[in-house]
N, C-alpha and C positions, 0 to 999 in steps of 0.2 A: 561192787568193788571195781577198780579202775585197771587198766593195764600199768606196769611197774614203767614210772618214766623213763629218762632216758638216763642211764650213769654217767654220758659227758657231758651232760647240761652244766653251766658254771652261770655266776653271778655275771649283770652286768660289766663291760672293764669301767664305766665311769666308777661305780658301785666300790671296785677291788681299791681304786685308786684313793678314793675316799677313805677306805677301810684304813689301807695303809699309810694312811698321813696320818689317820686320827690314832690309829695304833704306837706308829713307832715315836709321834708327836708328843702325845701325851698319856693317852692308855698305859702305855705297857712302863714308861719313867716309874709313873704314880704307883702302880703296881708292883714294882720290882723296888723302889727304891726305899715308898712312902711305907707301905704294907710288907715289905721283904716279902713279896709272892713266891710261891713255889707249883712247878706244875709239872704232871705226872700223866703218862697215857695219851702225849698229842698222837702218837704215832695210829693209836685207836679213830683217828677221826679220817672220814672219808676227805681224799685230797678234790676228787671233783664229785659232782654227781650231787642232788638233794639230799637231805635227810633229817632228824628230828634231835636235836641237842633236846636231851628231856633231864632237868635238873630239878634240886632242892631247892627253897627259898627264903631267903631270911632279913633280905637289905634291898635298896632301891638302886644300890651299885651292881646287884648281881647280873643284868646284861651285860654292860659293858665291860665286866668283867668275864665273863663267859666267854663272850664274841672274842677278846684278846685272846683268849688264852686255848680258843681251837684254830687260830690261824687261819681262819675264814670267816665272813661276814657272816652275822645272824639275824637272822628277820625277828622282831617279833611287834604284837602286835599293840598300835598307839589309839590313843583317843580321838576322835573324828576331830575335834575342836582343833588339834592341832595341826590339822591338814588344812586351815582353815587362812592358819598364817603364813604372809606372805615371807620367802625366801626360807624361812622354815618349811614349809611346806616339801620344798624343794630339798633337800639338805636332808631333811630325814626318809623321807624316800628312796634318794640315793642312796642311804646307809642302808635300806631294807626294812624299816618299819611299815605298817600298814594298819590303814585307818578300822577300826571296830568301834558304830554306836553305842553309845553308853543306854545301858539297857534292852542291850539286840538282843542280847543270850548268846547263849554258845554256838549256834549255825553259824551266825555271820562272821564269829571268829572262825569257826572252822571253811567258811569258805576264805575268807580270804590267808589262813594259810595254806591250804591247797594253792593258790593261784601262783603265793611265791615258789611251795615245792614245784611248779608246774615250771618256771622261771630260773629251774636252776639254782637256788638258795636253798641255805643249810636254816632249819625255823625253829627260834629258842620255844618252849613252852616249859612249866614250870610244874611239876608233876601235880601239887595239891593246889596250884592256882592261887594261893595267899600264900603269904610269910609265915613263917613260924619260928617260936622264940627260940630253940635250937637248932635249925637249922635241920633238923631231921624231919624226913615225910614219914606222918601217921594217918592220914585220911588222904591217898591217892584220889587222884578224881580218872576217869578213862578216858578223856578227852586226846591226851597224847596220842594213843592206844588208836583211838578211832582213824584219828586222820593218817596215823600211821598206817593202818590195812586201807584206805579208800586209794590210798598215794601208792603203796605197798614199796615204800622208804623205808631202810631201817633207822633203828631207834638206840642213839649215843649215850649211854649211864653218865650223868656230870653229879661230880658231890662240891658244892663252895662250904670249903670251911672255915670259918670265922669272920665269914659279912654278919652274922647279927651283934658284932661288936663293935662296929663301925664307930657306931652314933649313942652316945650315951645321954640317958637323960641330965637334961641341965648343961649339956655342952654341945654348941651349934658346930665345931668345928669336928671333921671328920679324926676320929682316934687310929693312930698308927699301929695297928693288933697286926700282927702275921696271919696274913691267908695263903692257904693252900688248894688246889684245884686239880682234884682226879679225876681223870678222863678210864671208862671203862671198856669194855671189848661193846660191841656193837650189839645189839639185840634184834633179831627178825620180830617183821609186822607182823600180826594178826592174820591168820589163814580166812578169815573172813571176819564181819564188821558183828556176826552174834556175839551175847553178852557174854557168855562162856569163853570166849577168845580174847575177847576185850581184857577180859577180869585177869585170864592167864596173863598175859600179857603186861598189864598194869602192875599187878604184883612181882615178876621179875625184873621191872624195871624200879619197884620201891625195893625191894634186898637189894638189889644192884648199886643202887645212891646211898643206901643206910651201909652198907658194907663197907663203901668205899670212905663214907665219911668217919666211921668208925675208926679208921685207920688213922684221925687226926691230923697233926702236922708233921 
């Protein structure tokens, strides 16, 4: 296990500057305006310093919807192919995405979000790692858990409630459902990386997103 970095590390300023054009530009209109967002518990989110946004997942907007709505950039992690392209390459980097082969497994994710927590970024990871059609976690995976005790970050509860009604079958155009986005109290890392700590761990972080999404809009 690692020593606990450092709590003033902060994202790149290019990084912020990006965030915040693409936030107030277009993120956060579409969200408030298209989706009538609602959001609950930013104060719960570390102002500087790494840490682990560990949410539910249901939609293909739930990053960008995430990152807006803790008022810091979120890393998470993109397809190699995409680092591949030119001025893209560039462009999401700056925002904090970071390249993971298709077929590496889960080390090479997990190295390279360490690198970002190492960097000063907040790194989205999605607690069961697939969508699910309610929006609720029922097969946690401990991956959050893990890289949370190596980094020894804490770990941010996010519930998105009503991305899996975005996108209806039969209709390409994104549907105007109300989303809501609670932010919970913080959760400490794992005292160590054994699977008994892991598991603790993983499970107070799925009541913690089930709870909170429980609560609806």
């Amino acid at each position: 296990m690692s020593e606990p970095l450092s709590p003033r590390a902060r994202e790149p300023l290019g990084s912020l500057i990006l965030y915040r054009a693409f936030k107030w530009g277009f993120v956060n209109p579409v969200f408030r305006a298209y989706f009538r967002g609602r959001v609950y518990g930013v104060e719960h989110v570390p102002t500087q310093g790494p840490f682990i946004a560990v949410s539910n997942h249901a939609s293909n907007f739930d990053p960008p919807i995430l990152s807006n709505c803790l008022c810091r950039p979120v890393a998470f992690m993109a397809k190699e192919e995409l680092f591949r392209v030119p001025v893209l390459k560039q462009a999401i980097a700056l925002y904090g995405a970071y390249p993971v082969k298709r077929g590496a497994g889960d080390r090479a994710a997990i190295r390279a979000a360490l690198k970002a927590l190492e960097a000063g970024w907040g790194v989205g990871v999605f607690l069961q790692g697939t969508r699910t059609p309610d929006g609720t976690v029922t097969d946690p995976k401990p991956g959050a858990a893990l890289i949370a005790a190596k980094a020894q970050v804490p770990l941010v509860p996010i519930s998105l409630w009503g991305t899996e009604k975005i996108f209806v079958n039969g209709k390409k155009m994104p549907q105007p459902v109300p989303l809501t986005v609670r932010i919970g109290e913080a959760i400490a890392p794992p005292s160590s990386v054994k699977k008994e700590a892991l598991n603790e761990v993983t499970q107070r972080c799925t009541e913690a997103i089930n709870q909170l999404h429980y609560l609806g809009r």
